[in-house]
C-alpha positions as CSV (number, residue, x, y, z in Angstrom):
1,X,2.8,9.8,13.2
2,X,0.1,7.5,12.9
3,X,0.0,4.6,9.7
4,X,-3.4,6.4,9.1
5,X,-1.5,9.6,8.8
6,X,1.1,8.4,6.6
7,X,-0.9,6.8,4.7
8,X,-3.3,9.7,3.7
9,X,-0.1,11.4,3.5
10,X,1.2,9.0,0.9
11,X,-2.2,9.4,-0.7
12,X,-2.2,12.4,-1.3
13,X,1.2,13.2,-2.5
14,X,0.9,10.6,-5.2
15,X,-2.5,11.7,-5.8
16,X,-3.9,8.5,-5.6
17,X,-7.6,8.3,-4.8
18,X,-9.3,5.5,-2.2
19,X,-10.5,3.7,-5.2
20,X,-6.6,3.7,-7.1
21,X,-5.7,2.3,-3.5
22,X,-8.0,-0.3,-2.9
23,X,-7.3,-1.7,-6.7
24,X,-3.5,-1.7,-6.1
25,X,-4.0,-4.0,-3.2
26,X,-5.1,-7.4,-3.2
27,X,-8.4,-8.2,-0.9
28,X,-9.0,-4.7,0.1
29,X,-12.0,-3.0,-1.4
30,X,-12.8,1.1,-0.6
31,X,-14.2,0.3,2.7
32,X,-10.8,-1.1,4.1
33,X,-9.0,1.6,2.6
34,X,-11.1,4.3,4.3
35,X,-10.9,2.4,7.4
36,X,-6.7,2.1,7.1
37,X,-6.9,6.1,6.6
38,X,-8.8,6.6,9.3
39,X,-7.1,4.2,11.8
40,X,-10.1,2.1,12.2
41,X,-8.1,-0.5,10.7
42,X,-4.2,-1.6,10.5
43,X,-3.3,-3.3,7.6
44,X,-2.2,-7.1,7.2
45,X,1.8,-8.1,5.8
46,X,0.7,-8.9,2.7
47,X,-1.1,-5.7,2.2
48,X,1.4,-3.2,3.8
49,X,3.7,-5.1,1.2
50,X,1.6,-4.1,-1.5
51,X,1.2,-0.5,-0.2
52,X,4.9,0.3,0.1
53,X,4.8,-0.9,-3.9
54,X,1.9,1.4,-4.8
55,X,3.7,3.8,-2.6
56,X,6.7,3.5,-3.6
57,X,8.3,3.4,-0.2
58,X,10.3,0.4,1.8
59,X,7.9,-1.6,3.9
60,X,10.1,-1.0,6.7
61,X,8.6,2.8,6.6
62,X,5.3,1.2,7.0
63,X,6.1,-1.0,9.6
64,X,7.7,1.2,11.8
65,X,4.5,2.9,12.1
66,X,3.0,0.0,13.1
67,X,5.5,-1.2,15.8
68,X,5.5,2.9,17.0
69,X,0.9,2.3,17.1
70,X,1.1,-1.0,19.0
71,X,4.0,-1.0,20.8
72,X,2.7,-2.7,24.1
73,X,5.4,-1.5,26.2
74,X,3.9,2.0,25.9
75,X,1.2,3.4,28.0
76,X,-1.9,4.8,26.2
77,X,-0.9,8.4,27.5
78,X,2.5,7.5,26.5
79,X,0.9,6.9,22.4
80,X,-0.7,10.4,22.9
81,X,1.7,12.4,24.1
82,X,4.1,11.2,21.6
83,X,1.0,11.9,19.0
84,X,1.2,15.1,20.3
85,X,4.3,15.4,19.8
86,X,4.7,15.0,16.5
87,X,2.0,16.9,15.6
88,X,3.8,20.1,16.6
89,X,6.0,22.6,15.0
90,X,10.2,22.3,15.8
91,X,9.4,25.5,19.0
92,X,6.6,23.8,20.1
93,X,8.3,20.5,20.6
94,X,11.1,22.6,22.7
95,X,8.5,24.7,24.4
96,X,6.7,21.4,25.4
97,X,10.3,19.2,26.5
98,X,11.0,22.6,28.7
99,X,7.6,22.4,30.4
100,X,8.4,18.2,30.8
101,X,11.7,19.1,32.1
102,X,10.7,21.2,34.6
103,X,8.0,18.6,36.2
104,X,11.1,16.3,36.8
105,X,12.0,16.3,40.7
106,X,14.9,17.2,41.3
107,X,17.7,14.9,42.5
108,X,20.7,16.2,44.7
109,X,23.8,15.9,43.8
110,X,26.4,15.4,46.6
């Protein structure tokens, strides 16, 4: 999951609004907060500090997401596929490692 997608989730479930964001957090008005939902934008440390506050969440949850979105040693397909990943149910995810599994050659065994 993306830090856009947490975040909106976080949003929502503590049914804070853009505006209630962006004046919990210290230089970041409502255009920076729509672009952080969206992913146009990643947050700074200061300000993923102060969103794990409003949030009430460890900044370590927020970072992860952001070591998972920029992890260099991952290939663009590699950010997608794990994207889609995530983004399906518990028997699509087993569906979907079957179909991977199955594209592996096959090494002998002697």
């Amino acid at each position: 999951m993306s830090i856009a997608t947490t975040l909106r989730m976080l949003s929502k479930a503590s049914g804070l609004s853009v505006a209630d964001i962006a004046t919990a957090i210290p230089r970041a008005g409502i255009g920076t907060v729509n672009a952080w939902l969206q992913g146009d934008k990643v947050p700074g440390r200061d300000q993923i500090n102060a969103l794990a506050r409003t949030f009430g969440v460890p900044a370590g949850a927020l970072l992860a997401e952001i070591a998972t979105t920029l992890d260099p040693a991952r290939s663009k397909g590699e950010h997608e596929l794990l994207a889609v990943y995530r983004s399906l149910n518990k028997r699509q995810q087993g569906a979907l490692l079957e179909v991977v599994r199955s594209m592996q050659p096959r090494t002998s065994t002697k």
